[in-house]
N, C-alpha and C positions, 0 to 999 in steps of 0.2 A: 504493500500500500504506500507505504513510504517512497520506495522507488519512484511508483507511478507519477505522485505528487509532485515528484523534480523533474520527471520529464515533461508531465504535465507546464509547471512554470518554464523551462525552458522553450516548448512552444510556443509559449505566451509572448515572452519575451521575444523570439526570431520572428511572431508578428506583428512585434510594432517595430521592430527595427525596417527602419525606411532604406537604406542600406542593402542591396539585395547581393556583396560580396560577402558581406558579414553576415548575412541572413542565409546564404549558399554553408558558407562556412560552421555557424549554430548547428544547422539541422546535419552538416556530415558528421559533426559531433555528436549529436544525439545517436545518431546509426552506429557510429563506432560505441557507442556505449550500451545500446540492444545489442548488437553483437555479442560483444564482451558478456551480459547477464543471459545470453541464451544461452552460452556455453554450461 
């Protein structure tokens, strides 16, 4: 649950970044970190 909650806020936040390199960049971060907790 906890997890979810942080990925939760980090999309939140890569939607309001206006920013669509930095917005590109958040959400490969988030992938790399599903990743990493699917293992």
């Amino acid at each position: 649950v906890q997890i979810s909650a942080y990925l939760d806020n980090v999309f939140d936040v890569a939607a309001l970044m206006e920013d669509s390199e930095t917005k590109t960049a958040a959400l490969e971060k988030v992938a790399e970190l599903e990743d990493e907790l699917g293992h």
